[in-house]
DSSP file (Angstrom, degrees, kcal/mol; ACC not computed):
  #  RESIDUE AA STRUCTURE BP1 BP2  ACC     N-H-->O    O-->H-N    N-H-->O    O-->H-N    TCO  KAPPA ALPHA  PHI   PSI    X-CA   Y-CA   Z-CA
    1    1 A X     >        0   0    0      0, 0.0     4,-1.9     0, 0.0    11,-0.1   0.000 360.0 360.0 360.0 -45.5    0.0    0.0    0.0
    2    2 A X  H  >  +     0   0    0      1,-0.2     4,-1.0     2,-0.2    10,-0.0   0.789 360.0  63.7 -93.0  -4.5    2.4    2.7    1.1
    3    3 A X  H  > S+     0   0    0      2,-0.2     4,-2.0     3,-0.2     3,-0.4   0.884 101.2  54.3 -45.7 -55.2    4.7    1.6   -2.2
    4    4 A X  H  > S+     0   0    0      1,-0.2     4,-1.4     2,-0.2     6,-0.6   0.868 106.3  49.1 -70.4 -32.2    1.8    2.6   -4.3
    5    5 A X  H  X S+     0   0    0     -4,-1.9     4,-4.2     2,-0.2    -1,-0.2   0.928 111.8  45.8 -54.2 -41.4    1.7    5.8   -2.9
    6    6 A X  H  < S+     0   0    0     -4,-1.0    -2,-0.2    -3,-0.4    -3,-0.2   0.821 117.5  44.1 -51.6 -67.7    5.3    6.6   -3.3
    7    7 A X  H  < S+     0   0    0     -4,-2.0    -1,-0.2     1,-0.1    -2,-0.2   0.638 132.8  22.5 -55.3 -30.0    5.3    5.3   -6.7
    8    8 A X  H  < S-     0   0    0     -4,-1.4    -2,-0.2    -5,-0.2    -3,-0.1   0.754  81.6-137.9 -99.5 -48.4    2.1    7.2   -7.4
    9    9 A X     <  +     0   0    0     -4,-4.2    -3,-0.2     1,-0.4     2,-0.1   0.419  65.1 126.3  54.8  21.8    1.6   10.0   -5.0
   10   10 A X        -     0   0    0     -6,-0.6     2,-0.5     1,-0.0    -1,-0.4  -0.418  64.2-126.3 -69.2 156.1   -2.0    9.0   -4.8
   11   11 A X        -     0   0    0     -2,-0.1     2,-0.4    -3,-0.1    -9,-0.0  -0.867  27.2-147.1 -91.1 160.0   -3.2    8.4   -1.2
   12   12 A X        -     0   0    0     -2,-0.5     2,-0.6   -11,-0.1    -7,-0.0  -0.950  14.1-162.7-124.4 134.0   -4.6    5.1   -1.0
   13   13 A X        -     0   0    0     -2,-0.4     2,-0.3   -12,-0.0    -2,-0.0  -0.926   8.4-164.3-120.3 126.3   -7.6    3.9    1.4
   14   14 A X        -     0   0    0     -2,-0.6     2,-0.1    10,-0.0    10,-0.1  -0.816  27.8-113.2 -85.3 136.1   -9.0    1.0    2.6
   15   15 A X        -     0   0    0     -2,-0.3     8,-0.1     8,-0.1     5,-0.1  -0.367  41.8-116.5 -75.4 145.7  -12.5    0.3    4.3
   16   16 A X        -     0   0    0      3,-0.2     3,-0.4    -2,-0.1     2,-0.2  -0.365  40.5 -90.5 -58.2-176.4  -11.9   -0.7    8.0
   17   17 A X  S    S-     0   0    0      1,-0.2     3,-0.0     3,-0.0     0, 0.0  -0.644 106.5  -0.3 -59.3 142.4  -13.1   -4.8    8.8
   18   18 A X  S    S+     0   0    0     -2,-0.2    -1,-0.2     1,-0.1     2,-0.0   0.737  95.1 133.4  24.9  68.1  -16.9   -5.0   10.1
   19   19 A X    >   +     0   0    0     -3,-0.4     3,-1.3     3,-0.0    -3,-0.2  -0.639  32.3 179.3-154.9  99.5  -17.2   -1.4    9.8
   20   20 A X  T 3  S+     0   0    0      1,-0.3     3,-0.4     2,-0.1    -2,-0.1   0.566  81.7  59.1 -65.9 -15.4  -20.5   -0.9    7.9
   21   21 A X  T 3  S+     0   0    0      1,-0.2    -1,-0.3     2,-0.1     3,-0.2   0.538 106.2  64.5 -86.5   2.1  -20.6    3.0    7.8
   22   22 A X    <   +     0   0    0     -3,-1.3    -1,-0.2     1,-0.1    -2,-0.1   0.022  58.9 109.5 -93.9  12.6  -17.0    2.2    5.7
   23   23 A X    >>  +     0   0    0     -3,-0.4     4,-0.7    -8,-0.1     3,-0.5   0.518  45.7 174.7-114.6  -4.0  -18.0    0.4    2.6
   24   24 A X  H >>  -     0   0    0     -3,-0.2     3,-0.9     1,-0.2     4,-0.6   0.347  65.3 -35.6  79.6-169.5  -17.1    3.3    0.3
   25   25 A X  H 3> S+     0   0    0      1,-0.2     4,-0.7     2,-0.2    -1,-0.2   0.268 115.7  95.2 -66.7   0.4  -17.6    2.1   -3.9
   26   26 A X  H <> S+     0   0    0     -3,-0.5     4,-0.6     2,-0.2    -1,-0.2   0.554  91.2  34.9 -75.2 -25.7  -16.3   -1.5   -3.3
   27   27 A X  H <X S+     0   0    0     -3,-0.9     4,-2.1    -4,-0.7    -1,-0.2   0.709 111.7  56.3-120.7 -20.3  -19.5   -2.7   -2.9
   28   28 A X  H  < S+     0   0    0     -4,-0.6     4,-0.3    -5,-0.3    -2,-0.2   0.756 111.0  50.4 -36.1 -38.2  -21.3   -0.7   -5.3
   29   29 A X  H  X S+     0   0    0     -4,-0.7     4,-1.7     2,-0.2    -3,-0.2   0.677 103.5  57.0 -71.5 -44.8  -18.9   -2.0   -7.6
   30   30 A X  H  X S+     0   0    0     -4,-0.6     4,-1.5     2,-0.2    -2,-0.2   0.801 112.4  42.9 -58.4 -41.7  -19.6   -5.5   -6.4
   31   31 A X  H  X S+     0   0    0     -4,-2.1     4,-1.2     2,-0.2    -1,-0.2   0.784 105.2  58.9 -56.3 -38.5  -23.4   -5.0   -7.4
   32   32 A X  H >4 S+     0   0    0     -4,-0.3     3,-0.9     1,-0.2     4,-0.5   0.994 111.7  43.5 -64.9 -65.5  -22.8   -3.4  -10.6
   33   33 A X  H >X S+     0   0    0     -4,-1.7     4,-4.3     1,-0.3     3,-1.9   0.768 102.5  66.9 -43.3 -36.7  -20.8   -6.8  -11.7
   34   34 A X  H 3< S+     0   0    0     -4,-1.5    -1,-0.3     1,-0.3     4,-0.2   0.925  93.5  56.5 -72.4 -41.0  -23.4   -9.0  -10.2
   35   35 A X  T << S+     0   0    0     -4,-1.2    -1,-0.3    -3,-0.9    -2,-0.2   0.842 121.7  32.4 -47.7 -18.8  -25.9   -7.7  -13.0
   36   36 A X  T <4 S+     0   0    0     -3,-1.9     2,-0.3    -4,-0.5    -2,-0.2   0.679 139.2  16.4-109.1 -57.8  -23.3   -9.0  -15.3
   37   37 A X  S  < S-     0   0    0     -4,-4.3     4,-0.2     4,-0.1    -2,-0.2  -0.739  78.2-146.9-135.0  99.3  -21.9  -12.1  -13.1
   38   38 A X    >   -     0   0    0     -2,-0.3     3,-1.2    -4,-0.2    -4,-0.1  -0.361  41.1 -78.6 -90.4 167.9  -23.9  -13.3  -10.3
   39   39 A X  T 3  S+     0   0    0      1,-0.2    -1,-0.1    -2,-0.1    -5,-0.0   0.095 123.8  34.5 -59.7 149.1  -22.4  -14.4   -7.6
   40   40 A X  T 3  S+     0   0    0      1,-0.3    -1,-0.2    -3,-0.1    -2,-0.1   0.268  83.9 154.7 101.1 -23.2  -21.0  -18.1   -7.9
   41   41 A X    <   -     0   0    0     -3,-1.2     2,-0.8    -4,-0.2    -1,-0.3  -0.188  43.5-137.3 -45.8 141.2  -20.3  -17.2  -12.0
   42   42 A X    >   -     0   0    0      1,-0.1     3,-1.5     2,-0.0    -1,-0.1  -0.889  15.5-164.1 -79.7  91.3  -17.4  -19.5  -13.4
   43   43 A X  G >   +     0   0    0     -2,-0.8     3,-1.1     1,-0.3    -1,-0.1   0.425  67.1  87.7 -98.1  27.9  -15.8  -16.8  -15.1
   44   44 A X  G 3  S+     0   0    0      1,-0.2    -1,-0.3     3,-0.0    -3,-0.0   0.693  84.8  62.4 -54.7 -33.1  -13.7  -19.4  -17.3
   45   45 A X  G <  S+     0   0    0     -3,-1.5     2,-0.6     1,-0.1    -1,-0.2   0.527  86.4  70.3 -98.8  10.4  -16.2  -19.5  -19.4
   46   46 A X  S <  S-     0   0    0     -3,-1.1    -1,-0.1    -4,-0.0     5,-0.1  -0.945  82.7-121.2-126.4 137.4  -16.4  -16.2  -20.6
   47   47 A X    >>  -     0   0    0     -2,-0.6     3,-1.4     1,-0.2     4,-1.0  -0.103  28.1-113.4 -61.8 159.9  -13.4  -14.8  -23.1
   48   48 A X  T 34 S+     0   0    0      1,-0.2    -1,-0.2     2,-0.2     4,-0.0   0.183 119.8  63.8 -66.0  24.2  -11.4  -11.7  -21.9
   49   49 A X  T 3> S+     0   0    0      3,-0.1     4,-2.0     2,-0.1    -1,-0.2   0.554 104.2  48.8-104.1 -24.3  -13.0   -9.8  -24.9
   50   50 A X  T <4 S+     0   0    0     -3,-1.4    -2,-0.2     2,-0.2    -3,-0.1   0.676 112.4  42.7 -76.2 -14.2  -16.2  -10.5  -23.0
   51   51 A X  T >X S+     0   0    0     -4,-1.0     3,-6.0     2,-0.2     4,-1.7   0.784 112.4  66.9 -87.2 -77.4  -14.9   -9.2  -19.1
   52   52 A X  H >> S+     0   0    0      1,-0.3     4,-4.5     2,-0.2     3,-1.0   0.580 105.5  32.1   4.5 -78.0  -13.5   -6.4  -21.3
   53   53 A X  H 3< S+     0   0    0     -4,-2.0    -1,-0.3     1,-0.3    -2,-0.2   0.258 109.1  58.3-106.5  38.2  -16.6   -5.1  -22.3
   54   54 A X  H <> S+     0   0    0     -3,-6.0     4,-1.5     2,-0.1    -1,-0.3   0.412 102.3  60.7-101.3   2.6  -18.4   -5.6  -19.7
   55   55 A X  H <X S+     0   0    0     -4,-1.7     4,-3.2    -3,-1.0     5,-0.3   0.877 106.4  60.1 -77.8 -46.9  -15.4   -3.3  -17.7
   56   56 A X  H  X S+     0   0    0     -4,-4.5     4,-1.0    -5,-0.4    -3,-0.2   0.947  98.3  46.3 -89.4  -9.1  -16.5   -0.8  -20.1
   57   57 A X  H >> S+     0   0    0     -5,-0.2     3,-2.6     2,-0.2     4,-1.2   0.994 114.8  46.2 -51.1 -50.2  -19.5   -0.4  -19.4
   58   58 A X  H >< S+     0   0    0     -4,-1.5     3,-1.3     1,-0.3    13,-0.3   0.936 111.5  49.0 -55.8 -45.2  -18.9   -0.2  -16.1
   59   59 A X  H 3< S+     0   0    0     -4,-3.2    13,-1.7     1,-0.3    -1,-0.3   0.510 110.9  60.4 -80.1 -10.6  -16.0    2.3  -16.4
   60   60 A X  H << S+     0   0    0     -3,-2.6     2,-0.4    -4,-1.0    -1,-0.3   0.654  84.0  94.5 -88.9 -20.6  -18.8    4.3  -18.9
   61   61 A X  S << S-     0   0    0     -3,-1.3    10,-0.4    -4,-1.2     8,-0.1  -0.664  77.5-131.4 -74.8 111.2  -21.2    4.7  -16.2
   62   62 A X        -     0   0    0     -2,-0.4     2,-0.3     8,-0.2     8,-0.2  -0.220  30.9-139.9 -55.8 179.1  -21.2    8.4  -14.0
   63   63 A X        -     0   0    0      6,-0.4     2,-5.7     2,-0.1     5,-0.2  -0.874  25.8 -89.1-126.3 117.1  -21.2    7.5  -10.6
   64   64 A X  S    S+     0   0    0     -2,-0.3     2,-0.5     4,-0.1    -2,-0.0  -0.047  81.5 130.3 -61.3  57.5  -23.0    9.1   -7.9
   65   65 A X  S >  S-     0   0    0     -2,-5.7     2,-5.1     4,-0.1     3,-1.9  -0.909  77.8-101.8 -96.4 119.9  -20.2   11.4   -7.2
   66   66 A X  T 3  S+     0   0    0     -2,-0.5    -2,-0.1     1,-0.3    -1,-0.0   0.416 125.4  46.4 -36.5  17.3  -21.0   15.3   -6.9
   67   67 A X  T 3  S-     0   0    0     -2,-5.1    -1,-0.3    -4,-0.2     3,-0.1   0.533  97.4-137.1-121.4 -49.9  -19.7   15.5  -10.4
   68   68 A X    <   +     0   0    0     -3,-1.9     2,-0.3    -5,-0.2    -4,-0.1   0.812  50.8 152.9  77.9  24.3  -21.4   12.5  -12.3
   69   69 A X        -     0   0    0     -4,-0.2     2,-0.5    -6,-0.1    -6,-0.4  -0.585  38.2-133.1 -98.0-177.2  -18.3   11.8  -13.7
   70   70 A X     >  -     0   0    0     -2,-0.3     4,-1.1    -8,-0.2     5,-0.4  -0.724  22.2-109.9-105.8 149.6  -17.5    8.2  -14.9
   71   71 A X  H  > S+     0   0    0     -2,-0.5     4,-1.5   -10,-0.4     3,-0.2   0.684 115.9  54.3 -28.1 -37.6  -14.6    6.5  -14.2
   72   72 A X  H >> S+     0   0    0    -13,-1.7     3,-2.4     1,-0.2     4,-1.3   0.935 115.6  44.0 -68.6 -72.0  -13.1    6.3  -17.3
   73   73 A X  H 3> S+     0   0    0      1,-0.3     4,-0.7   -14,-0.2    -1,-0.2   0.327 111.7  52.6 -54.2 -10.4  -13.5   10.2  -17.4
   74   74 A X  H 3X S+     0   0    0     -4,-1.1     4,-2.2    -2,-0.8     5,-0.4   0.780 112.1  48.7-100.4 -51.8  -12.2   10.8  -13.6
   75   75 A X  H <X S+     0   0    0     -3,-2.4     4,-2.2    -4,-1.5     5,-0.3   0.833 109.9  48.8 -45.9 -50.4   -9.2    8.8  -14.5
   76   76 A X  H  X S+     0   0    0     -4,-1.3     4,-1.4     1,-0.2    -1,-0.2   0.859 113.4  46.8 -81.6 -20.3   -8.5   10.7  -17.7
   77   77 A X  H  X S+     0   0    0     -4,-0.7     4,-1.5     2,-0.2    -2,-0.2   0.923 108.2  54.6 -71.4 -52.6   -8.8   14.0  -15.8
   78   78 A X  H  X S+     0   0    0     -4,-2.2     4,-1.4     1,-0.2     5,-0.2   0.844 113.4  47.1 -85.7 -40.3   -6.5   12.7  -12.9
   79   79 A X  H  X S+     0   0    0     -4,-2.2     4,-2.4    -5,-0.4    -1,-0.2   0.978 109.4  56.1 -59.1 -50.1   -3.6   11.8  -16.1
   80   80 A X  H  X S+     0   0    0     -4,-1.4     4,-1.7    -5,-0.3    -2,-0.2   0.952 109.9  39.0 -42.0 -61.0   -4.0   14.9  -17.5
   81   81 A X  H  X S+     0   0    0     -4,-1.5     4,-1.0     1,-0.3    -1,-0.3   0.605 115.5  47.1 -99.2   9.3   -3.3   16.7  -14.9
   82   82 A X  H  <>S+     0   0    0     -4,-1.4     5,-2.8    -3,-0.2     4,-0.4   0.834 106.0  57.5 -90.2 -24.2   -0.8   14.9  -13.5
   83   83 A X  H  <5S+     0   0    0     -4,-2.4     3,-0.2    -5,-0.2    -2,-0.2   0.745 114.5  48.1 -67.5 -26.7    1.1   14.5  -17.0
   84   84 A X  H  <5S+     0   0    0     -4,-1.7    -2,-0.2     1,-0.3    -3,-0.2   0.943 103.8  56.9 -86.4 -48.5    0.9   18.8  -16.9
   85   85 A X  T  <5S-     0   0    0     -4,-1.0    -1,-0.3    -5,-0.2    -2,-0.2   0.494 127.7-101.9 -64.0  -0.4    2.0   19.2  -13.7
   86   86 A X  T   5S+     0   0    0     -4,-0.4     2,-0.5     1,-0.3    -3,-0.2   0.631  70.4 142.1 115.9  49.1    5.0   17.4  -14.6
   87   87 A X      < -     0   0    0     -5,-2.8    -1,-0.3    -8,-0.1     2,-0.1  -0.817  49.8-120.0-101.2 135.6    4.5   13.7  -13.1
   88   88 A X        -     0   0    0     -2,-0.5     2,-0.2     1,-0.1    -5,-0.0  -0.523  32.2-114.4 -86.3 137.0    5.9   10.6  -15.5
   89   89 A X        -     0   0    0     -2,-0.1    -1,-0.1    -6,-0.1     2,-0.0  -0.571  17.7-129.0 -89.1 158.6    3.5    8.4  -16.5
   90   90 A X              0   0    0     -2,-0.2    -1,-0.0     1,-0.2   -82,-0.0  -0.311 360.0 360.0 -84.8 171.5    3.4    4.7  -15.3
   91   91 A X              0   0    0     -2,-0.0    -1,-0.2     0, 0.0    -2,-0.0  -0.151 360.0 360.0 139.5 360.0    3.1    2.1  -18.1
């Protein structure tokens, strides 16, 4: 965890254990998939072109964030401006 900070100079957070006011987009996340793979899926049987796009959907869909933006687009904002401010990009 505090390696991905370092390298990043993101903070990174975690929900506490069996702490229900904590549970933050992780299980939002969980819900969203379950429309897609409910729980129990073997997901061997579906190709990575098929997880794929069901990631973009997900990642195309705003969020209930005081912005409405969607992942993908929160992501691409957070590159941007770290690529101006003069932060190397990872890949």
């Amino acid at each position: 965890m505090f390696e991905l900070k370092i390298q990043t100079g993101m903070a990174v957070y975690f929900a506490d254990p069996h702490s229900p006011r904590q549970p933050g987009t992780n299980e939002n996340t969980k819900g969203l998939l379950r429309q897609y793979f409910p729980k129990g899926t073997d997901l061997s049987r579906w190709t990575a072109e098929e997880i794929d796009a069901v990631a973009v959907t997900l990642d195309s869909r705003p969020r209930k964030t005081p912005t409405r933006k969607t992942p993908a687009e929160a992501l691409n904002e957070l590159l941007q401006s770290a690529q101006q401010a003069g932060v190397p990009a990872t890949g």
